[in-house]
C-alpha positions as semicolon CSV with decimal commas, in nm:
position;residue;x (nm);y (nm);z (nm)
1;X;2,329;-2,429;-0,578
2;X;2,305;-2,778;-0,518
3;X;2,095;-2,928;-0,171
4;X;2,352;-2,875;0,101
5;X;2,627;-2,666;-0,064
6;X;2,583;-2,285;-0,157
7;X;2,793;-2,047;-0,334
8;X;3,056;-2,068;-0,050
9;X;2,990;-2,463;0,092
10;X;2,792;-2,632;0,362
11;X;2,649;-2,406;0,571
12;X;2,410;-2,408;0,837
13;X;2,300;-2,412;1,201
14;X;2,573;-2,627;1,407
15;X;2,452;-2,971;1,552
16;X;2,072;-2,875;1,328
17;X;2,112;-2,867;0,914
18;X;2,500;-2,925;0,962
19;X;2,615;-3,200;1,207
20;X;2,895;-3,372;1,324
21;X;2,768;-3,683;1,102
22;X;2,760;-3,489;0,825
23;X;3,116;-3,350;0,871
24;X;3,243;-3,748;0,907
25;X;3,058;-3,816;0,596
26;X;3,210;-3,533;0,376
27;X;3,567;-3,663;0,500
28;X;3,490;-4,046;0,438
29;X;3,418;-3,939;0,080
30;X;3,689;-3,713;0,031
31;X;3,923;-3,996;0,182
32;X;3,825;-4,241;-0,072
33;X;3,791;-3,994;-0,378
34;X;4,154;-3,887;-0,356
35;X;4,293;-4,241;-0,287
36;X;4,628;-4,320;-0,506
37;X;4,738;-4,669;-0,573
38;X;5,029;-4,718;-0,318
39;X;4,995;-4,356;-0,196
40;X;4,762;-4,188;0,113
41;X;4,552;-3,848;0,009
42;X;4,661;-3,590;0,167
43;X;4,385;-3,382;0,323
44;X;4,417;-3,025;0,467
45;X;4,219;-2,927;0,792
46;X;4,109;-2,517;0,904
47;X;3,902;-2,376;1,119
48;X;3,752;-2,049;1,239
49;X;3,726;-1,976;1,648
50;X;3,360;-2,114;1,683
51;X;3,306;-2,336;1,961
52;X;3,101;-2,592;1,692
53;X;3,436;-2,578;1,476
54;X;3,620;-2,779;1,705
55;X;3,374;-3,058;1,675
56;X;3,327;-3,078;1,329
57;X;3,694;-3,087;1,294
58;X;3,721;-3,411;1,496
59;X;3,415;-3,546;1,324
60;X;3,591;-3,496;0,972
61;X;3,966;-3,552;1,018
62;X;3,768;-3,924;1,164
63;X;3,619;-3,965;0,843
64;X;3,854;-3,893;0,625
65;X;4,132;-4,148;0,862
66;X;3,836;-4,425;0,844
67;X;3,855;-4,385;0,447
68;X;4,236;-4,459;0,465
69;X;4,358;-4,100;0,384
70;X;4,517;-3,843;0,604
71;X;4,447;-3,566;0,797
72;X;4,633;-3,247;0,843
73;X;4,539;-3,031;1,111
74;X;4,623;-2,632;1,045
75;X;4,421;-2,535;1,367
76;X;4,255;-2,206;1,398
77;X;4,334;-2,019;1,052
78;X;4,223;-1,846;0,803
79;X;4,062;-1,951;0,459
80;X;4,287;-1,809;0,247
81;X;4,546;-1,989;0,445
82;X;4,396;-2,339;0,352
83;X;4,375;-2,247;0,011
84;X;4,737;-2,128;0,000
85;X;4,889;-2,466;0,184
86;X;4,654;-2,706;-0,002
87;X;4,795;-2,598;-0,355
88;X;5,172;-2,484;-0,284
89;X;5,245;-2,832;-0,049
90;X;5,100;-3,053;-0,289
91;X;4,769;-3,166;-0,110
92;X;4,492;-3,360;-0,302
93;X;4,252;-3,081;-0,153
94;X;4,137;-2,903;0,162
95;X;3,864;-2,805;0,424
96;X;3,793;-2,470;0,582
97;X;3,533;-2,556;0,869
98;X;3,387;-2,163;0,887
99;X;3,056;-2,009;0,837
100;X;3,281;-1,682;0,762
101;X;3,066;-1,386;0,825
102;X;2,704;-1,542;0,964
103;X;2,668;-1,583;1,378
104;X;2,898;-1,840;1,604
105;X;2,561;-2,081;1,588
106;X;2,607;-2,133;1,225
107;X;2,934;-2,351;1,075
108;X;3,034;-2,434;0,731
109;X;3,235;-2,667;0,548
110;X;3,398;-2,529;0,245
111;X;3,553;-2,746;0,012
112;X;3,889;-2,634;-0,160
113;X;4,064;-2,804;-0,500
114;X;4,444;-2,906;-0,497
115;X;4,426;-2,572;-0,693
116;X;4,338;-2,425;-0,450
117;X;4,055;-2,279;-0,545
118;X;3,697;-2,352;-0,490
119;X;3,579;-2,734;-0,572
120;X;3,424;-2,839;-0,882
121;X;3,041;-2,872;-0,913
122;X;3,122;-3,206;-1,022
123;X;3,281;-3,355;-0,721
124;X;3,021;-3,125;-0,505
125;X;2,708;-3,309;-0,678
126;X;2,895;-3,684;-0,540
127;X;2,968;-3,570;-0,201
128;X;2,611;-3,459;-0,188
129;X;2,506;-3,796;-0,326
130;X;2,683;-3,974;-0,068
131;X;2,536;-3,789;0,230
132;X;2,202;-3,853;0,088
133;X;2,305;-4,218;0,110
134;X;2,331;-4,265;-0,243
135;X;2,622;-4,552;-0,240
136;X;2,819;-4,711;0,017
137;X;3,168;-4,653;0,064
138;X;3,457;-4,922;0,203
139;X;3,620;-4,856;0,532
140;X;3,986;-4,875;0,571
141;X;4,141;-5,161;0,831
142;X;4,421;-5,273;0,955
143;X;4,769;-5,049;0,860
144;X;4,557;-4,905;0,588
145;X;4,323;-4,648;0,832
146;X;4,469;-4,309;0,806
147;X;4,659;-4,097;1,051
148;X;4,620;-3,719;1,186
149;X;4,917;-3,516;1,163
150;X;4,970;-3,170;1,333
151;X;5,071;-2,910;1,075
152;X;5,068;-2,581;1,234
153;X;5,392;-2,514;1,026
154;X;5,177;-2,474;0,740
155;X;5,002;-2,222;0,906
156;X;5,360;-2,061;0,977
157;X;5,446;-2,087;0,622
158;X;5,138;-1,872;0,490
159;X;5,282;-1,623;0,765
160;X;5,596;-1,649;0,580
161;X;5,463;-1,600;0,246
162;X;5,271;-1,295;0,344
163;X;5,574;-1,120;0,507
164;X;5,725;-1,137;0,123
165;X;5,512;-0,983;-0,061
166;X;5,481;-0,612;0,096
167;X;5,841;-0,410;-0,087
168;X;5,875;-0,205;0,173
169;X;5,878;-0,190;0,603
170;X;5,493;-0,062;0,776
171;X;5,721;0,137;1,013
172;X;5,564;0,462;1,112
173;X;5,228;0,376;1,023
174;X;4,917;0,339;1,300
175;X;4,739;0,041;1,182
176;X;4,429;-0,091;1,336
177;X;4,319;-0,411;1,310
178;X;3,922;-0,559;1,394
179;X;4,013;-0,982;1,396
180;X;3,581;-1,028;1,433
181;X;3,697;-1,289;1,680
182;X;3,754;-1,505;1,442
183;X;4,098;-1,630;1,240
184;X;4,236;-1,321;1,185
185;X;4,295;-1,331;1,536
186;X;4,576;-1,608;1,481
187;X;4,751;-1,451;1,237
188;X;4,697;-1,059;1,106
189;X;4,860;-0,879;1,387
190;X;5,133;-1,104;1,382
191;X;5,212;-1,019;1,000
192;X;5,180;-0,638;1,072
193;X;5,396;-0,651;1,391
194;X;5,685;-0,858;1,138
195;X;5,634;-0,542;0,882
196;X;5,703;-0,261;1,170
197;X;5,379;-0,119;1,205
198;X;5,218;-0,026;1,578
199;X;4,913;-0,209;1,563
200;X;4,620;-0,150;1,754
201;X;4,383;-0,434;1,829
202;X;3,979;-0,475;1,851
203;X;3,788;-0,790;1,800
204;X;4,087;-1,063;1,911
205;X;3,986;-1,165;2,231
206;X;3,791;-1,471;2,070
207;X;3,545;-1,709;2,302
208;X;3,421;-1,961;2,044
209;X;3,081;-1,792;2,067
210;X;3,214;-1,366;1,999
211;X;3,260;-1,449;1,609
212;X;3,142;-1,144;1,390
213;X;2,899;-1,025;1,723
214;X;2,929;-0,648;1,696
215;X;3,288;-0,633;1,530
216;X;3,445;-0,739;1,208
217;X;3,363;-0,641;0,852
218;X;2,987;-0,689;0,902
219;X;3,017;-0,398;1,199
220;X;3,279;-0,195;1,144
221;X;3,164;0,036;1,390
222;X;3,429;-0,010;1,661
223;X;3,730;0,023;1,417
224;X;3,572;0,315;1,264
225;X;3,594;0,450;1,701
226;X;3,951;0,324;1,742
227;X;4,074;0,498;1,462
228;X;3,923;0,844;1,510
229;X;3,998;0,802;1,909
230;X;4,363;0,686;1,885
231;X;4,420;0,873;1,526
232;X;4,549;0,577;1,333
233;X;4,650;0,564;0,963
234;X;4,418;0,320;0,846
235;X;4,231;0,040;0,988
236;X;4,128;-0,297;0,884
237;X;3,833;-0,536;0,962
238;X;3,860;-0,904;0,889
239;X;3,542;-1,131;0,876
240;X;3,526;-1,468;1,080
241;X;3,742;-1,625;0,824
242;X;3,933;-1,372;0,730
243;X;3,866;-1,414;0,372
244;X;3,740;-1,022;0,338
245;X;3,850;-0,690;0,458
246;X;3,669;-0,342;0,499
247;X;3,946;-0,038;0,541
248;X;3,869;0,231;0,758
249;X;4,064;0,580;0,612
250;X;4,259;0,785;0,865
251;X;3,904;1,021;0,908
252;X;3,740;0,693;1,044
253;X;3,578;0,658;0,718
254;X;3,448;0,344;0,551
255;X;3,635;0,207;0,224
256;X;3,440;-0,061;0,120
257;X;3,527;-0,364;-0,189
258;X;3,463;-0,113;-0,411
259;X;3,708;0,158;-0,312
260;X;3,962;-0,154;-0,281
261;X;3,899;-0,214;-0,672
262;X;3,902;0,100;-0,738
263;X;4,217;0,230;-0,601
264;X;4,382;-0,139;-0,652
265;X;4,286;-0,121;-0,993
266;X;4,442;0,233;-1,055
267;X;4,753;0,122;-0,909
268;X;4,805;-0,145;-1,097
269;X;4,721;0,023;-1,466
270;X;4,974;0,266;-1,392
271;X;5,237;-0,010;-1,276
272;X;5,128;-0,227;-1,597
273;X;4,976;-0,491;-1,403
274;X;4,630;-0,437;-1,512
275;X;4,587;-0,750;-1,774
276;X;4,349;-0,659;-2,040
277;X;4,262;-0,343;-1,831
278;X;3,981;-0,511;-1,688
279;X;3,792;-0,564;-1,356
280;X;3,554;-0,825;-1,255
281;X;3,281;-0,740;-0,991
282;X;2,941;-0,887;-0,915
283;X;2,608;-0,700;-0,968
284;X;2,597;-0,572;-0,608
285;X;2,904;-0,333;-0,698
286;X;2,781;-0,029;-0,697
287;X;2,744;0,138;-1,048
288;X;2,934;0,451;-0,939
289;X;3,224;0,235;-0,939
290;X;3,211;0,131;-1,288
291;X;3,157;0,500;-1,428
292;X;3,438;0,598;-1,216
293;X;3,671;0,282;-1,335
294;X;3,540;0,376;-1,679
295;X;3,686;0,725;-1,692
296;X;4,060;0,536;-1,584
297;X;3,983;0,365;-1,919
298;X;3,910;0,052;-1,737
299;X;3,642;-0,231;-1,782
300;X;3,453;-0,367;-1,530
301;X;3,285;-0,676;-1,598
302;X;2,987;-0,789;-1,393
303;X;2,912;-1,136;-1,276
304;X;2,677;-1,280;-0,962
305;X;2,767;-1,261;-0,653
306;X;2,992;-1,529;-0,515
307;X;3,412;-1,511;-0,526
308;X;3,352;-1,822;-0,718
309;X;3,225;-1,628;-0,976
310;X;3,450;-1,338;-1,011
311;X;3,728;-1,607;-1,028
312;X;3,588;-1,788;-1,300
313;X;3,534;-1,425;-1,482
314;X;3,922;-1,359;-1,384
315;X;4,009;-1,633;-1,567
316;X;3,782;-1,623;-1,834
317;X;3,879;-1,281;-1,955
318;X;4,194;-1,320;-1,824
319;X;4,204;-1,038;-1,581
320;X;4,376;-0,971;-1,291
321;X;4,170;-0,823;-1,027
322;X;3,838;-0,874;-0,924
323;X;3,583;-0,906;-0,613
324;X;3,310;-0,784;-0,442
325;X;3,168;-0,485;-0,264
326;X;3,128;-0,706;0,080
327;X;3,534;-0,705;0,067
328;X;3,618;-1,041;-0,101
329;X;3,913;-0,903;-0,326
330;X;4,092;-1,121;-0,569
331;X;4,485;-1,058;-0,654
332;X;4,536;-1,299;-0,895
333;X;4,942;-1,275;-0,894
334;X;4,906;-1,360;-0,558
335;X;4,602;-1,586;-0,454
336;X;4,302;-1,758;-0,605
337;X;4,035;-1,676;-0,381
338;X;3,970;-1,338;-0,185
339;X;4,191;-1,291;0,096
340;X;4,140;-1,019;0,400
341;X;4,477;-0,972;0,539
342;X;4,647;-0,948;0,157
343;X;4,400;-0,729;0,076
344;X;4,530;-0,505;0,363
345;X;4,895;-0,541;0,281
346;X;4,805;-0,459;-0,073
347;X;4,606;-0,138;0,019
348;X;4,916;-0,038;0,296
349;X;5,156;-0,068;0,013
350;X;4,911;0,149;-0,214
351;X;4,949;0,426;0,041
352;X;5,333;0,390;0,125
353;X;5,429;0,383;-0,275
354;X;5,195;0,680;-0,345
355;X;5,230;0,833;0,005
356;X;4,903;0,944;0,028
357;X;4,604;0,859;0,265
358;X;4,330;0,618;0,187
359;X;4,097;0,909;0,198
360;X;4,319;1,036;-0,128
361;X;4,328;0,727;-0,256
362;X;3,948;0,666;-0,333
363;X;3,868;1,081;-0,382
364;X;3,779;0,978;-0,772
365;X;3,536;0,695;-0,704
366;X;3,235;0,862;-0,688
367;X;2,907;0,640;-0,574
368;X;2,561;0,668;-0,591
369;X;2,372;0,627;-0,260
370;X;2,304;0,278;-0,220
371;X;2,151;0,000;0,040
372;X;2,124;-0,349;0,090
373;X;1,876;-0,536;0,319
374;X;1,824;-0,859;0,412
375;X;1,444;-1,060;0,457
376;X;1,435;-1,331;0,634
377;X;1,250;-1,609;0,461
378;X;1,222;-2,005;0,436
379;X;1,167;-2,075;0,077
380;X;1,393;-1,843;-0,108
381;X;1,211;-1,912;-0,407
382;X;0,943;-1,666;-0,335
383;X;1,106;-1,432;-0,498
384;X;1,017;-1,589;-0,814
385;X;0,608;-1,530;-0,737
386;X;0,405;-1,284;-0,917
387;X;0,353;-1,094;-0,581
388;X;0,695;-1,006;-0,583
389;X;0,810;-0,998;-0,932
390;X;0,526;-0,708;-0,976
391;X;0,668;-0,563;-0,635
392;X;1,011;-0,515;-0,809
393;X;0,869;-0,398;-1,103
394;X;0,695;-0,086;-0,930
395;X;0,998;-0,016;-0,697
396;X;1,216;0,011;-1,015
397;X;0,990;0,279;-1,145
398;X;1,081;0,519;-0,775
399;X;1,441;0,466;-0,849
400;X;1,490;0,704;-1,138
401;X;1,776;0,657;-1,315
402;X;1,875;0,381;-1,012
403;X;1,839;-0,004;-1,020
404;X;1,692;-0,283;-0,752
405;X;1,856;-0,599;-0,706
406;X;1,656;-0,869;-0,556
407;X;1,831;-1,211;-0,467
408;X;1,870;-1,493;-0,262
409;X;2,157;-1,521;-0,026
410;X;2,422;-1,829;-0,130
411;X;2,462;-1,842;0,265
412;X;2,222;-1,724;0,497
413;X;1,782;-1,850;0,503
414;X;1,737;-1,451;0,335
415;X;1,684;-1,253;0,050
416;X;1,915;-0,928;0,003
417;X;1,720;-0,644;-0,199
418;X;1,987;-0,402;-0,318
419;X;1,865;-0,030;-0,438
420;X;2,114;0,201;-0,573
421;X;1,947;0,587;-0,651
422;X;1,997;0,927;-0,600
423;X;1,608;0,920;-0,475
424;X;1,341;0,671;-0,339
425;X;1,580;0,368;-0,167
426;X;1,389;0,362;0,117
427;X;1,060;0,390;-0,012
428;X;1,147;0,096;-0,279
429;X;1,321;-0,145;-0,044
430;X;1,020;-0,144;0,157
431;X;0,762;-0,193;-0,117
432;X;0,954;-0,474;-0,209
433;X;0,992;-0,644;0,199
434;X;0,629;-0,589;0,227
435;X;0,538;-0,819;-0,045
436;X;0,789;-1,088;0,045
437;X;0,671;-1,100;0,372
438;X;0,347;-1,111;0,264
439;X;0,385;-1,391;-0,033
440;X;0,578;-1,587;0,287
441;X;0,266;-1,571;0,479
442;X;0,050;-1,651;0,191
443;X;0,282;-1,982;0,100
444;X;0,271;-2,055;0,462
445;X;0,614;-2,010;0,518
């Protein structure tokens, strides 16, 4: 990870670690990096429903005019949207202005390839060079300063391209949908009313300051309600930028990442999809999943967290699917970073083909109890001292035949500690918090 961007962008506190001059910067050096002799850049524009996001569009589409390129503004949308516009339109790359999952305080800027896929560590390491004031850059004058264009039809063609892909109508099926307040709002119910289904709706009645707060796939809670109340199908929760999804089985049970690989994967061995009969997931995946998998006869092969990462595996090994427990889930055929509301049509047409309920679907994936928590810290690297290293160490031994995963969030000022046993996750998860809180005191931070 590099100063300002993580393993998904720029994040931080809105107007504090990630301003409005910062957003102008990161489009002034986009703007000239993609310049063309005789020809503009082209430079796609999303955002999530924060109130901050507004702002830090302005701030950026500026920059990237007062380099000479131009703007294109997709409005509220969703990552995946971005992603799919900036590589099938021809765009020399794109911005999603989100802080996906965290609070409506915190904003990001995440920076997406012509590829569409995440931008190179190359490119990253200037644009962080730049804000630190590293080189100058020339302003545009006269006819050459850019121009802002409106391009909500891109938006409506990523609707488009998402009403292709299911083979068959969502009529008759009870669908629930939690939009976290956040992008999904702008475009997830509108796919699943075009399909047939009778959607029901929690989560979409967004503020600019409601993102993620007590809904979406970070708190499940009220989808898991509106699906046992109303006795839906299935339900799915979106994050703020709609780049995961959680499923909620007709009992009001959760289906996390994991049961999406799982039952995605099984689905597409036995339709000959599977390349290589292979997986990717990151080490928080719980190992239940990979026994299970293994029994299908299919690999699983385990990178760090990040969608970046599981990409880069994807392609490595060549595989088709991949993703992450927290619901990032990669179709390669389709898209090239994880997408919430494809995920969704993907599972529905998992249940329609096989007619059988999620609950069926996932029976054979068999977990071992597992939980994550998160420490807040200020210097991340603690987890390095000796403190906590030992701490680890001695949890590891309560877990029998279990692991513990200690790392530092890509996104958020914490630390997650993962344990995964039959017996002792509570005991070891709090060994381990009580000596990171107690190396942050001794570090003074």
């Amino acid at each position: 990870m590099g100063k300002y961007f993580g393993t998904d962008g720029f994040r931080g506190r809105a107007n504090e670690t990630l301003t409005a001059s910062h957003a102008f910067k990161v489009g002034r050096i986009l703007g000239c990096q993609f310049q063309k002799e005789g020809e503009r850049a082209k430079i796609a524009i999303g955002k999530d429903t924060r109130r901050s996001s507004y702002m830090l569009e302005y701030a950026l589409a500026s920059g990237i005019t007062a380099s000479g390129a131009d703007a294109y503004l997709l409005h509220v949308t969703t990552t995946p949207s971005v992603s799919y516009v900036v590589k099938s339109e021809g765009f020399d790359c794109g911005v999603m202005i989100s802080a996906s999952h965290n609070p409506y305080e915190d904003n990001g800027l995440k920076l997406i390839s012509r590829f569409g896929e995440k931008m190179d560590d190359e490119l990253l390491r200037r644009v962080e060079q730049y804000l630190d004031g590293e080189f100058a850059l020339p302003l545009a004058t006269g006819n050459a300063i850019g121009r802002t264009v409106d391009f909500i039809a891109g938006r409506n063609r990523y609707l488009g391209y998402l009403l292709s892909l299911p083979h068959t109508s969502f009529r008759g099926m009870r669908v629930g949908l939690d939009c976290a307040n956040g992008s999904a709002w702008a475009i997830s119910k509108a796919v699943f009313d075009a399909l047939g289904a009778e959607v029901s709706l929690t989560g979409a009645e967004p503020d600019g300051v409601n993102i993620n707060l007590a809904c979406g796939s970070t708190h499940p809670e009220r989808l898991q309600a509106l699906v046992r109340e109303k006795k839906l199908d299935v339900g799915f929760a979106f994050d703020g930028d709609a780049d995961r999804c959680i499923c909620v089985d007709e009992r009001g049970q959760i289906v996390d990442g994991d049961g999406v690989l799982y039952l995605s994967a099984k689905r597409m061995k036995a339709k000959g999809e599977l390349e290589k009969n292979g997986v990717a997931v990151t080490v928080m995946s719980n190992s239940g999943l990979i026994k299970s998998l293994a029994r299908e006869g299919i690999v699983c092969s385990v990178t760090p967290v990040g969608d970046r990462f599981v990409y880069e595996e994807m392609l490595a090994k060549g595989y088709a699917l991949g993703g992450e427990q927290s619901g990032h889930i990669i179709f390669r055929k389709y898209a090239s970073t994880g997408d919430g509301v494809l995920t969704s049509l993907m599972v529905m047409e998992t249940m329609l083909e096989t007619k059988c309920p999620l609950s069926v679907l996932t029976e054979g994936l068999k977990t071992l109890p597992q939980k994550i928590k998160s420490v807040p810290v200020k210097d991340k690297s603690i987890i390095g001292s000796k403190r906590v290293t030992d701490a680890v160490r001695n949890a590891e031994k309560r877990l029998s035949g279990g692991r513990l995963v200690l790392r530092p969030s890509g996104t958020e000022p914490v630390v997650r500690i993962l344990a995964e046993s039959e017996s002792g996750i509570d005991e070891a998860i709090a060994d381990v918090e009580r000596a990171i809180k107690e190396e942050s005191i001794c570090a003074g931070s």
